[in-house]
Structure formats: structure tokens, C-alpha cells
C-alpha positions in Angstrom: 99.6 212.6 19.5 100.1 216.1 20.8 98.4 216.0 24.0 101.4 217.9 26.2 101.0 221.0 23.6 97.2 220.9 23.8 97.3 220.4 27.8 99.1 224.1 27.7 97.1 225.1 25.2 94.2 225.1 26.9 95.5 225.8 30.8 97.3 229.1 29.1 93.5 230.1 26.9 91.9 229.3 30.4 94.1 231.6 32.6 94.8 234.5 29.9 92.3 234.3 27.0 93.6 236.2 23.8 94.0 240.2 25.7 91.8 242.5 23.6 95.3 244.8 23.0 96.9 242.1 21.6 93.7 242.0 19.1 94.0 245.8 18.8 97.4 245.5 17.7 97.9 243.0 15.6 94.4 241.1 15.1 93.7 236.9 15.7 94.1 234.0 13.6 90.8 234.1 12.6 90.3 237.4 11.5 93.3 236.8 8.8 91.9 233.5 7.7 88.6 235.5 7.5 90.7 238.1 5.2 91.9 235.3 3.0 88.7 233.9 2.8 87.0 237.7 2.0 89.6 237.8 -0.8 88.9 234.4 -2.4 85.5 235.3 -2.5 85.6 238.5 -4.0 87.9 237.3 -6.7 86.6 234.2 -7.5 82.9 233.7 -7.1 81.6 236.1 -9.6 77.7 235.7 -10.1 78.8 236.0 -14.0 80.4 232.8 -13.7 78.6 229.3 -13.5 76.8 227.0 -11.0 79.7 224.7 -11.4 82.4 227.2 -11.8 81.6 228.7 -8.7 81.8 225.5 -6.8 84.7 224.8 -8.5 86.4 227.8 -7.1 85.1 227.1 -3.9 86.9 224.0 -4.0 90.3 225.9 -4.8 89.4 228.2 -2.2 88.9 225.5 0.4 92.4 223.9 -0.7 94.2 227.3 -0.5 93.2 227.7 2.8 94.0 224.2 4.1 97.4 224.6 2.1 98.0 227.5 3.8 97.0 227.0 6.9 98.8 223.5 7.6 102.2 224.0 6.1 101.8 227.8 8.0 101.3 225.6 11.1 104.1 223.4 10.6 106.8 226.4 9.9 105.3 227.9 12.9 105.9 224.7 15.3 109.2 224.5 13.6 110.6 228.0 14.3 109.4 227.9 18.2 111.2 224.7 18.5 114.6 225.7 16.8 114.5 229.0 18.8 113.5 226.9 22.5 114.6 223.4 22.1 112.7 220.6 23.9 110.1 221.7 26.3 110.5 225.4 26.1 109.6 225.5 22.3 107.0 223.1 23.3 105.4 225.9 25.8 105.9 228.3 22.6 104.1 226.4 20.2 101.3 225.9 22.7 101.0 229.7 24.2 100.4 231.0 20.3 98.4 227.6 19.7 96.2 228.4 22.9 94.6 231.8 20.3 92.3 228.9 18.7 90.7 228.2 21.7 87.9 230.6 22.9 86.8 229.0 26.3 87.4 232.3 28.4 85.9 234.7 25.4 83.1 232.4 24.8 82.1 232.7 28.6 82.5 236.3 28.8 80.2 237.2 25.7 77.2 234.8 27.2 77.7 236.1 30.9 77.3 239.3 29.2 74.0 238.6 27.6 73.0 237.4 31.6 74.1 240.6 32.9 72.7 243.1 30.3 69.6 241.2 30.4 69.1 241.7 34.3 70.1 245.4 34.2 68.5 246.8 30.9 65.8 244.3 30.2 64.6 243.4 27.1 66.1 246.0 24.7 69.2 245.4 26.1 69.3 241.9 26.3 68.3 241.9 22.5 71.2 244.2 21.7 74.3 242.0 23.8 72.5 238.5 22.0 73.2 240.0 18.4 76.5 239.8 19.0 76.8 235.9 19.3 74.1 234.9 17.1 72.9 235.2 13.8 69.2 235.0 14.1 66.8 238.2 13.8 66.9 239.8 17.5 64.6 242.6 17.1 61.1 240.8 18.5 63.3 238.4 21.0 61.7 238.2 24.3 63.4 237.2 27.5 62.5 233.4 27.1 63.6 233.5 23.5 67.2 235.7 24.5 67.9 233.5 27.0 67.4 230.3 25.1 69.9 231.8 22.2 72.5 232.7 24.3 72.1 228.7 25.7 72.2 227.6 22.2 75.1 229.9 21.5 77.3 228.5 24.6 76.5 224.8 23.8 77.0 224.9 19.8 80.5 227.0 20.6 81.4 225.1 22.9 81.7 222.3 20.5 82.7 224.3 17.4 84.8 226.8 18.9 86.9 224.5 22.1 86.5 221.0 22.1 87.0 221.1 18.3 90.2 222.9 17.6 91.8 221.4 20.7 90.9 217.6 19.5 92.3 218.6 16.3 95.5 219.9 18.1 95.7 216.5 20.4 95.5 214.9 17.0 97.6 217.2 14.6 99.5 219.6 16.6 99.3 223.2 15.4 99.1 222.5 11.6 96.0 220.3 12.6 94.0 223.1 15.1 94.9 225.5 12.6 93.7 223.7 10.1 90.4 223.6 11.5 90.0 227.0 12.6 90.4 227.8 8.2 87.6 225.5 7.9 85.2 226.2 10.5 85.8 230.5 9.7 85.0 229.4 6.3 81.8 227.8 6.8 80.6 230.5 9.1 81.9 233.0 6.0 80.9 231.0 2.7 79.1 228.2 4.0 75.4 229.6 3.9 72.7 228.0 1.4 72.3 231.9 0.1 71.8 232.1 -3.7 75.2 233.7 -3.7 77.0 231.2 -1.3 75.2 227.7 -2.5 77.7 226.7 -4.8 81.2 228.6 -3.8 80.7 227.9 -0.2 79.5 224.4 -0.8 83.0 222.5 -0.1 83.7 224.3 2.4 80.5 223.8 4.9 80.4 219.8 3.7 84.0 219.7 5.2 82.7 221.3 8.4 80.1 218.9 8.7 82.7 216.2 8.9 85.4 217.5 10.6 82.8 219.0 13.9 81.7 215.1 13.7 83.9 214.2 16.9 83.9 217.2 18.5 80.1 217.3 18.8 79.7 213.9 20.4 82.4 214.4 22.9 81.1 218.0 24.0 77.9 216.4 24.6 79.9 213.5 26.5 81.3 216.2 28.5 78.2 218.0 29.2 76.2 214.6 30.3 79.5 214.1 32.5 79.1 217.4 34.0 75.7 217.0 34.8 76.4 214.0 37.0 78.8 216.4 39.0 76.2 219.6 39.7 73.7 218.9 41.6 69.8 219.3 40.5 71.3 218.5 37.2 70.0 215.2 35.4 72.8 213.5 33.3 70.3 210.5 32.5 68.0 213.3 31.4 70.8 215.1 28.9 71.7 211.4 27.4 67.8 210.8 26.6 67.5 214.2 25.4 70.9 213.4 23.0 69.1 210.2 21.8 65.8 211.3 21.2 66.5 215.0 19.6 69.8 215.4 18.4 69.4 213.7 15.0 66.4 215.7 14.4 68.2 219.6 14.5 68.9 220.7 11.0 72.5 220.8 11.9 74.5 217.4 11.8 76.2 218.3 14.4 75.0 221.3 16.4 71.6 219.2 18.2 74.6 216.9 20.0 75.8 219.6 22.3 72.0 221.5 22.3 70.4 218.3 23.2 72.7 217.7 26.2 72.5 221.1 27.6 68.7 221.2 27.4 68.5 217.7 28.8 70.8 218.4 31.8 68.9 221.9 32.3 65.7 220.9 32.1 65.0 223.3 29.7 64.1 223.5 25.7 66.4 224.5 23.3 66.0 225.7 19.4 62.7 225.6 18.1 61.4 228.2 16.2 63.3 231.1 14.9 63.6 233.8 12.1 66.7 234.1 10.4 67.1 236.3 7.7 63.2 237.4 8.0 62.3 234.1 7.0 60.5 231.5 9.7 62.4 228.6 10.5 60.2 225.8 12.5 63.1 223.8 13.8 62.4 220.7 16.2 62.7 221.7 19.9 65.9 219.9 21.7 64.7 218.7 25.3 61.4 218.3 26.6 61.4 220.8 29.9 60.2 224.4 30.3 61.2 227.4 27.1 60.2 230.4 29.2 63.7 230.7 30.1 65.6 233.6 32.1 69.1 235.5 32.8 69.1 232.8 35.5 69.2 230.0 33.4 71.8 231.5 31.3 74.2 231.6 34.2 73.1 228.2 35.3 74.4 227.1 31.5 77.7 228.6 32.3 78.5 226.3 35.5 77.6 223.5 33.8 79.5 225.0 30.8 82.5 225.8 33.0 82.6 222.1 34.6 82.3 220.7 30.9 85.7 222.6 29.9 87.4 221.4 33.2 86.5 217.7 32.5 87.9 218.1 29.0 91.4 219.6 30.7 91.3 216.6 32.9 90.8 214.1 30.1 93.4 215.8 28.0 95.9 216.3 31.4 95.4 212.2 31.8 96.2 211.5 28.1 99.3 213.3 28.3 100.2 211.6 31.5 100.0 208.4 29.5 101.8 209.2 26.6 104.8 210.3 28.6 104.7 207.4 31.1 107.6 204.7 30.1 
């Protein structure tokens, strides 16, 4: 268990985030796993080659990256302990692991969305959504920008924080790492496109499995949230979670949906366009869609509360590891 390193993991992400002239200068972790990935593709999933030997490289592909990223992960956790033995290579290890976490970036894009929305309207609103979603924005009215921001924060919140920091409580570095190669690679390769369906298919079946925990305890964490705000219903998330998750076309994304809707009040999902085609998904919750910037910023406190419960619970496991 790695609980101490994922404890300053996420206090450091928290505090600091990853500063935007760090990015300028040298990039993130996920944009060179994305380069990797871009490469793999290009040179291995040729529409000349077959059905099979496209998902046969996609498989190679999948294993390079997991090769690469775990024993890349392990040297890494290696060198910051041989340069600062014991607890200062420990801090190390966690301050470069804490640039797989996005709580802090992940707030900042859907506040933004809340704040464009109120002081351009509509057209602005549209704009700021297209940056954190992949759906068709164009015809989005306020209800419908509002609700895909919500769905944004809650999905991300599973995929992109509670995710990579169970893996690191689990796995250290390597294992966060790990899943940051998989989860870019789904988002990259893992589309059911005619030119994704077979190279990606490895690497979005692995994503299914590996966002399997990290789903159910975001929504735990949003349920528990909601008990803490009040106006919010927790008893109302956990029947939403039961009744609706199962039914969103992702395995894993209705979990967190389901338990923001439910602790909102609102509906979440539904129908959308993506890619100009129609796609009449099953609403998650049962309360009002016609949603506004308000209820965008009333999803960030309950998102905000969610990440501090998950510090909490990983602050307590670490406490108990180290206990005699």
C-alpha cells in the first residue's frame, strides 16, 4: 500500500495543480503518453491491414504502453529515493506523482463554463463547453451546456482523480502511471469508429475494467458529500445510483452521473449528438433538465466536498498503515 505517497499526492495537486509554465516548458505526462500512443497508431494500424491484424497491433500497442509506463514508474520512484532517502524521496516521488491528478484543473475548466455562461450567454457558453466535452456544441442551449459541463465534472471526477490516485494507493507510481497510459488511450483509440473498432479495441476493454473501482467509490463519495451540504439528498443520489446507473451506455460513467444527478436534483445525460449522429441515451436522475450556470457551481461544492472526503479517507488509511 502506498497511501503516505498518494496522501501528498493529492494535498500537493490540491494546493498547486500542474502550473501552465511548467506545461509550456516541458509538456505533462499525458500529452507524451498521448505522443506514444499517436505514433503507435500511425505506424501500426494501417486500413490496408486486417480486421484482426489491427486488433492485433492494438494489443501490442496496449502492452508497449503498460511496459513502458510501469517499469518508467518504477526507475522513477527509484531515482527520487536514492537521491532523498526515506521520507524526502517519498515527498519526491509524490510531488511528480501529484501531475496525474487533475482535481484543481478539472474545477477550473467547469467553473469556467459557469462563468462564461453568465457573462456571454449562450454562444459563449457553447464555446468554453467544447473544451471538456466531446459532444456536438453548436445547437447546445443553456439547459443542455449546463448539464454537460455536470456530466463532465462527475465522469472526470471518477476517471481523471479518484482513479489514478486508487491506482497509486494500490501501486505506487508505476500503478497511477499505469493507468493514466490506459485511460489516454481509450480516450485516443478507444472509439467504436470504423477506423478505431479493432486497434483501439484492447485498449478501451481494459478501461472498462480498470475505472471499475473508481466509479463506485466516486459515487460513494458524492452520496457522502451530499449528507454534508445541506438541501442536498444523499438518499436521493443512492436511489438515483440504483435505479439508473446500469442503464448509461458507459459501464462505468452512469455511477458517478447517477449520484450527482440524484444528490442535485437534477437530470443528467439523455439525449445528445455526437459526431452528428443522435444518441437517445437513458436520463440519470429523475429531477428538473432545464438546468443553469447556477447549478454548475452548485456541482462544484458538492464536487469539492467529494475530493475532501477522498483526502480524508486516504489521510486515515495512511494513519493506519503507519500505526505500530
Amino acid at each position: 500500500m502506498f497511501a503516505g505517497l498518494a496522501l501528498v499526492a493529492v494535498a500537493v495537486e490540491a494546493a498547486f495543480g500542474y502550473p501552465d509554465a511548467l506545461y509550456r516548458a516541458i509538456g505533462h505526462p499525458v500529452t507524451w503518453i498521448g505522443r506514444l500512443i499517436a505514433w503507435c497508431e500511425q505506424a501500426w494500424n494501417s486500413p490496408q491491414r486486417s480486421y484482426d491484424q489491427r486488433r492485433f497491433f492494438g494489443v501490442v500497442t496496449l502492452l508497449v504502453l503498460l511496459a513502458t509506463s510501469l517499469l518508467g514508474g518504477l526507475a522513477i520512484a527509484q531515482l527520487c529515493g536514492a537521491l532523498l532517502p526515506g521520507v524526502a524521496g517519498t515527498i519526491l516521488c509524490a510531488v511528480l506523482a501529484s501531475s496525474l491528478l487533475a482535481q484543481r484543473s478539472l474545477h477550473d475548466h467547469v467553473e469556467a463554463v459557469a462563468t462564461v455562461l453568465e457573462r456571454e450567454g449562450v454562444v459563449g457558453g457553447r464555446k468554453a463547453v467544447s473544451m471538456i466535452v466531446g459532444r456536438d456544441t453548436s445547437e447546445l442551449d443553456e439547459p443542455a451546456i449546463s448539464r454537460a459541463a455536470i456530466e463532465s465534472l462527475a465522469e472526470n471526477f471518477s476517471d481523471g482523480i479518484v482513479a489514478p490516485l486508487f491506482w497509486m494507493v494500490v501501486a505506487g507510481l508505476p500503478g497511477a502511471l499505469a493507468y493514466k497510459a490506459i485511460n489516454t488511450a481509450d480516450s485516443m483509440i478507444g472509439h467504436k469508429s470504423d477506423r478505431y473498432r479493432a486497434f483501439g479495441w484492447a485498449s478501451a476493454r481494459l478501461d472498462d475494467y480498470v475505472n471499475l473501482p473508481a466509479s463506485r467509490l466516486a459515487a460513494l463519495w458524492l452520496v457522502l458529500a451530499a449528507s454534508l451540504r445541506p438541501g442536498l439528498s444523499p438518499a436521493r443520489a443512492l436511489a438515483a445510483v440504483r435505479r439508473d446507473a446500469r442503464h448509461h451506455r458507459s459501464p462505468n460513467a452512469g455511477w458517478p452521473e447517477s449520484a450527482m444527478a440524484g444528490a442535485l436534483g437534477i437530470r443528467l445525460a439523455g439525449p445528445r449528438v455526437y459526431g452528428g449522429v443522435k444518441v437517445d441515451d437513458r436520463w440519470m436522475g429523475e429531477g428538473r433538465s432545464d438546468l443553469t450556470a447556477a447549478d454548475i457551481r452548485a456541482a462544484l461544492r458538492l464536487y469539492r466536498l467529494a475530493c475532501w472526503l477522498q483526502m480524508a479517507a486516504v489521510a486515515i488509511l495512511a494513519g493506519l498503515i503507519l500505526l505500530p
